[in-house]
C-alpha positions in Angstrom: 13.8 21.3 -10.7 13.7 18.4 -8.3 9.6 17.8 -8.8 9.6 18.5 -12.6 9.1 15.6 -13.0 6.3 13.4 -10.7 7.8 10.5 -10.2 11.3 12.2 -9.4 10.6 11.9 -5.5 9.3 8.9 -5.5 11.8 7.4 -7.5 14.6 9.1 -4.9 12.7 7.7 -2.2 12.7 4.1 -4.4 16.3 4.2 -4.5 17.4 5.4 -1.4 15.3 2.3 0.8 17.0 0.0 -1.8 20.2 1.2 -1.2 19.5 0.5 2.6 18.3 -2.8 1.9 21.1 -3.8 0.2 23.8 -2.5 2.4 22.4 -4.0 5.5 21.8 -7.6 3.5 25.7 -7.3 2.5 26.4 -6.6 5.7 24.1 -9.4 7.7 25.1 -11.8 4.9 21.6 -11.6 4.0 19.7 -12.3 0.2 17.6 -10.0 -0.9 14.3 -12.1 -1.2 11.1 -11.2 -3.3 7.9 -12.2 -0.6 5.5 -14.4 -2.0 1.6 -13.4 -1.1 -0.8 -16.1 -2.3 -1.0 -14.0 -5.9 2.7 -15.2 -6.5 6.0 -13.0 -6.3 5.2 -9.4 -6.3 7.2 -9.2 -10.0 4.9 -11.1 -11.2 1.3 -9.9 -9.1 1.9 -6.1 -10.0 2.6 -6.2 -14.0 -0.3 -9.3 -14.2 -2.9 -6.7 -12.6 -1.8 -4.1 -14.4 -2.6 -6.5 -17.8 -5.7 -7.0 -16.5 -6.9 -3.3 -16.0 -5.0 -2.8 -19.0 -7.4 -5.0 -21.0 -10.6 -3.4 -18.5 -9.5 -0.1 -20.0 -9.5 -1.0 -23.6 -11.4 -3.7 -24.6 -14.8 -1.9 -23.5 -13.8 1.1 -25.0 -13.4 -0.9 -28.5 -16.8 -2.6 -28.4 -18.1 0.3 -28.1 -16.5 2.6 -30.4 -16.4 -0.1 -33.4 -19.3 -2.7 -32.5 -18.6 -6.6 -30.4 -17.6 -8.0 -34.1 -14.5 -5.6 -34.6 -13.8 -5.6 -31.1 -10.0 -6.8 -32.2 -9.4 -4.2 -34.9 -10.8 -1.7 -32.2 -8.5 -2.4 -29.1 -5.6 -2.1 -31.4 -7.3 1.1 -32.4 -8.2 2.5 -29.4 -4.1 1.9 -28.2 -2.7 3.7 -31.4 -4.7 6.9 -30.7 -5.5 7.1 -26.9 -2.1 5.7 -25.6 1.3 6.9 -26.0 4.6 5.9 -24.8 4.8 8.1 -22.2 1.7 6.8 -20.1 3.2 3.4 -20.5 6.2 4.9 -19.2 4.4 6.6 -16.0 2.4 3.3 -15.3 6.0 1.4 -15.1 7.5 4.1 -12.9 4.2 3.9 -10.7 4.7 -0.2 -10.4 8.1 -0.3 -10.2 8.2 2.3 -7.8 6.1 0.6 -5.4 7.4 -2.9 -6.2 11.0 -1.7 -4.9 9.6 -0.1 -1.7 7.2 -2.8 -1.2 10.8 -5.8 -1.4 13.1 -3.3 0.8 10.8 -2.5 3.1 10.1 -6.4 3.2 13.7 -7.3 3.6 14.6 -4.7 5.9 11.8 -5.7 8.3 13.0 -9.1 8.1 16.1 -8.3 9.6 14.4 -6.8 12.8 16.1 -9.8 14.9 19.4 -9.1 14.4 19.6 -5.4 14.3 16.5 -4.5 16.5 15.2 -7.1 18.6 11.7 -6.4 20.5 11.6 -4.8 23.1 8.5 -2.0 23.6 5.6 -4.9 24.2 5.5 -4.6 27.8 5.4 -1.2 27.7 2.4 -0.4 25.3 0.5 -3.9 26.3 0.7 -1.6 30.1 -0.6 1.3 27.7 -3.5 -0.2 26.7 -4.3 -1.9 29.9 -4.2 1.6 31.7 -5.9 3.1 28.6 -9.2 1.0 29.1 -9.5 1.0 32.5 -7.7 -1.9 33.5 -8.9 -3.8 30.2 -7.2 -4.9 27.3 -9.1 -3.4 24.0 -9.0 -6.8 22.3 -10.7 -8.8 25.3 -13.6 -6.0 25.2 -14.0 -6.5 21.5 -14.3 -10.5 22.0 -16.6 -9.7 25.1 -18.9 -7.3 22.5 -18.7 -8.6 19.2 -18.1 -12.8 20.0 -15.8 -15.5 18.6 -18.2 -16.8 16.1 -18.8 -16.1 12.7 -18.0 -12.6 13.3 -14.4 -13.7 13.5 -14.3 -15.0 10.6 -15.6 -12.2 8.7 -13.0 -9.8 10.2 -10.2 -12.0 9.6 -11.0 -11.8 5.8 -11.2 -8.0 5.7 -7.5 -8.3 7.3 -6.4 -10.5 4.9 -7.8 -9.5 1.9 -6.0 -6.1 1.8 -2.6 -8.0 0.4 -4.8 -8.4 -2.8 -7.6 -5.3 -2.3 -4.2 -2.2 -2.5 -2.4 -3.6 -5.6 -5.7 -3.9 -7.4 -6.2 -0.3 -6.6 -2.7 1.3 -7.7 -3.1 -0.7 -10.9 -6.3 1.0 -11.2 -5.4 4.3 -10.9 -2.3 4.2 -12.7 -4.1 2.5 -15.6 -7.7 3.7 -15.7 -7.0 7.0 -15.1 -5.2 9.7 -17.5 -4.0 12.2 -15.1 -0.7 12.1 -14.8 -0.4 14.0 -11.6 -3.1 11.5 -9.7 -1.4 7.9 -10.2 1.9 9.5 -9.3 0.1 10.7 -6.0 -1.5 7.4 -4.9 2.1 5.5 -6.1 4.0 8.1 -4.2 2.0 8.0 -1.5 1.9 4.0 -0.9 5.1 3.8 -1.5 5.7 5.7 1.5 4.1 3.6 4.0 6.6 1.2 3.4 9.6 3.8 3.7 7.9 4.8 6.9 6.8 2.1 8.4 10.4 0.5 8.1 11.7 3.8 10.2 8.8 3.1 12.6 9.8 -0.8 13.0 13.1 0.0 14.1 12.3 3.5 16.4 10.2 1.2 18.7 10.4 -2.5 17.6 7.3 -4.8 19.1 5.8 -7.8 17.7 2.4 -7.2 18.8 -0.1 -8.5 21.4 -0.9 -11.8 19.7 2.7 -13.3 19.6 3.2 -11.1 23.0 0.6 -12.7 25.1 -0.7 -15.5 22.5 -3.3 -17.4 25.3 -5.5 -13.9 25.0 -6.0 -15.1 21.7 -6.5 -18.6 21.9 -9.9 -18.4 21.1 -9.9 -17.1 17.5 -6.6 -19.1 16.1 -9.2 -20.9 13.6 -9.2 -18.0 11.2 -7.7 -17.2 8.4 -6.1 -14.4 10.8 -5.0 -17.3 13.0 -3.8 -19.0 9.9 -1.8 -16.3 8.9 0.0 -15.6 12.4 1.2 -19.3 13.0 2.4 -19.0 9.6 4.5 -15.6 10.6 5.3 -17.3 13.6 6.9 -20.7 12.4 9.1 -18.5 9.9 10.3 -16.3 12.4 11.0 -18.9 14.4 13.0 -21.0 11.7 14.8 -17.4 10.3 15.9 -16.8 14.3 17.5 -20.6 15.4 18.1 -21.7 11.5 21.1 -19.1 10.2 21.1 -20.9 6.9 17.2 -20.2 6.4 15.5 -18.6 3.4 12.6 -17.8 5.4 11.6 -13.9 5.7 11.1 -12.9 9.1 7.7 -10.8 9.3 6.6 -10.0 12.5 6.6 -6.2 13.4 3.7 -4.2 15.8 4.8 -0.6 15.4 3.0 1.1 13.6 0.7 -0.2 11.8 0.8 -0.6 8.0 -2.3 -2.1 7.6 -4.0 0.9 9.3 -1.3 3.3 7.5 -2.1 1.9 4.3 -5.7 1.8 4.4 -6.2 5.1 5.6 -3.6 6.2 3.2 -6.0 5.0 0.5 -9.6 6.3 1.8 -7.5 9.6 2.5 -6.9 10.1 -1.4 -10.1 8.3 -2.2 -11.6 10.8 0.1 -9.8 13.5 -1.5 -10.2 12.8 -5.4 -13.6 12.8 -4.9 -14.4 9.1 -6.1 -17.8 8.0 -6.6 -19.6 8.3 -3.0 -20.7 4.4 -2.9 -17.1 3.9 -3.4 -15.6 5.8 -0.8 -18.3 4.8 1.4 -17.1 1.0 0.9 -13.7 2.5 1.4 -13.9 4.0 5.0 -16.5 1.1 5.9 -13.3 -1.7 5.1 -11.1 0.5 7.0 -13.2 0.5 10.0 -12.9 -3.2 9.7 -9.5 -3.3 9.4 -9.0 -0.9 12.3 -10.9 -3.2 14.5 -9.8 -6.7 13.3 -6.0 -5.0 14.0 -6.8 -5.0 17.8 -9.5 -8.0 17.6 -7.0 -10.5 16.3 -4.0 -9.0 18.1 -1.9 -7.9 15.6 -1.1 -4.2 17.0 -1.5 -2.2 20.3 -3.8 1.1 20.4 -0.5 3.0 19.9 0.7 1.1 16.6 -3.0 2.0 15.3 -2.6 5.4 16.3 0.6 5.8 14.3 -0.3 4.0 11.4 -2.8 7.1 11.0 -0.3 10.0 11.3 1.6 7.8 8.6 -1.3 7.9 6.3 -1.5 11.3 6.9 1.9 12.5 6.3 2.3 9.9 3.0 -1.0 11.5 1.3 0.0 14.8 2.1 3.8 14.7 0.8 2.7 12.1 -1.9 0.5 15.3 -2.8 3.3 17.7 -2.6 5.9 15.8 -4.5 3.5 15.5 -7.8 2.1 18.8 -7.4 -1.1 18.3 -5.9 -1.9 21.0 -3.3 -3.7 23.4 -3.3 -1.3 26.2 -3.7 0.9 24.1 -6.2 -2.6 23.8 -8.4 -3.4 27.8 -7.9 0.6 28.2 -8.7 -0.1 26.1 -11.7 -3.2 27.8 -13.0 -1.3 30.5 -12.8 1.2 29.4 -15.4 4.0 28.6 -13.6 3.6 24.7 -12.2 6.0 23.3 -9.9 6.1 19.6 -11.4 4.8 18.8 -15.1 1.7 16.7 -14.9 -0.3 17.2 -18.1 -3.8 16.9 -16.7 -4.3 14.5 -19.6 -2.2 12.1 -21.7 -2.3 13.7 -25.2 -3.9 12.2 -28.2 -0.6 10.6 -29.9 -1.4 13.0 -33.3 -2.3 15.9 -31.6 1.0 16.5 -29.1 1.9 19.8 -30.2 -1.7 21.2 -30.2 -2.3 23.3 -27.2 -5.3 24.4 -24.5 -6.7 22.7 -21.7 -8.3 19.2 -21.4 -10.6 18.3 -18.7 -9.6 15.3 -16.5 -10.7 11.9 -17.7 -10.4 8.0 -17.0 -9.6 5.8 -20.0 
């Protein structure tokens, strides 16, 4: 009975890293803060994307059911018979689910300094020295790839992925009827937070680039470079200033923008997506991959773990909404081990029965 439901698990999950949060803010004589990106505070990014693809899912559909000139009359159509309360329900517990991860997982790497501070660096910096022959990876990448305009383009693929994965779980969560799927790709993002904040504190680095800063002298005038001597200055002020609001955000192991990204051409991958979109997918995360060890930002080792987080987030993200393989045979089969409708049903037609093929609003 645990999965009946498929945001059960993730909403455990949700509560259980708040909990954490909470107790070890109370107990550092912390505040629980909301991190800002440059989209505003995450309570207000996630529900103002999710207005957005709300209105990408409608207002098409209402042009083209009822002509441009009844466009209004036909959005407020299209939401009286294609939505119901229950997938506005879903698309909140998908948000809100993520949205608590996303702030406890925030807070509770913020607090690194006083309950785990770093000290694996020397250890996997020796790691990757011995692991390319007496070379660190990120010098061989400036050797072969330069400091030009190449580093500029890399540092935007890094940065743009605080703005490319919320896009995406508002799009999946709104665009797409099947229950089932959004609570996958919610469940499984949510994840990488839970588990990259175990990973943080297991072996707690701050990466080669606030390790060993003069390898990376070179490329500070990128937005990359931008964004570590702004990480820097705030860790620096949340460390010597006890009385500081600032969030400390410096972590090497693993990492979550590998984790995350893979996470997401994982599912991509294995929804089977449009090909040109997958394509663009894995083609970002090779970017992202690389610009991790160009700019400095992880070891080899935090890479390599960020992908066995991806995988194990996809694959229990799959199993608590009742995604694999032998849950879909089990459910084909009449007996389903959570209740995802495949589609949301038409609000007048709820107690008709039969099967519905998938669909996207």
């Amino acid at each position: 009975m645990l999965r009946r439901n498929p945001y059960t698990f993730v909403g455990i999950v949700s509560l259980g890293i708040a909990a954490t949060a909470l107790y070890f803010s109370f107990d550092l004589g912390k505040k629980i803060v909301d991190p800002e990106g440059f989209l505003g505070p995450a309570y207000v990014r996630l529900p103002g994307l999710t207005l957005l693809f709300f209105a990408a899912g409608i207002v098409p559909q209402a042009m083209h059911r009822y002509g441009v000139r009844r466009t209004f009359w036909g959005i407020r159509e299209v939401i009286r018979t294609d939505w119901t309360w229950a997938r506005f329900t879903y698309i909140a517990l998908g948000l809100l689910s993520f949205y608590t991860c996303y702030v406890s997982y925030r807070n509770l790497k913020s607090y690194l300094p006083d309950l785990r501070p770093p000290n694996w660096d020397t250890k996997l910096d020796t790691f990757d020295h011995w692991l390319f022959f007496g070379n660190y990876p990120s010098d061989l990448l400036h050797d072969v790839l330069g400091t030009g305009i190449i580093a500029q383009i890399i540092a935007v693929i890094y940065v743009s992925y605080l703005m490319l994965i919320p896009i995406t779980l508002g799009a999946y969560l709104v665009l797409n009827k099947n229950v089932s799927i959004g609570a996958w790709y919610a469940t499984a993002l949510s994840l990488n937070w839970v588990l990259g904040t175990i990973s943080y504190y297991i072996l707690p680095t701050v990466g080669p680039a606030f390790n060993a800063p003069t390898r990376f002298y070179e490329i500070q005038n990128t937005p990359a470079g931008e964004l570590q001597r702004s990480l820097f200055r705030a860790g620096r002020d949340y460390i010597e200033n006890p009385n500081s609001t600032s969030v400390y955000g410096i972590a090497g192991f693993a990492s979550l923008h590998v984790s995350v990204v893979f996470t997401a051409c994982l599912f991509f991958h294995m929804t089977k997506i449009h090909l040109v979109l997958r394509t663009v997918a894995w083609t970002y995360f090779v970017g992202t991959l690389i610009a991790t060890i160009y700019f400095g930002w992880h070891y080899m080792s935090d890479d390599i773990a960020g992908l066995l987080i991806g995988v194990i987030a996809v694959w229990v993200g799959a199993w608590a909404t009742g995604n694999t393989k032998r849950q879909k045979e089990h459910a084909a089969a009449g007996h389903p081990d959570v209740d995802n409708p495949d589609v949301f049903p038409h609000p007048h037609e709820e107690e008709s029965s039969g099967d519905t093929a998938v669909s996207t609003a």
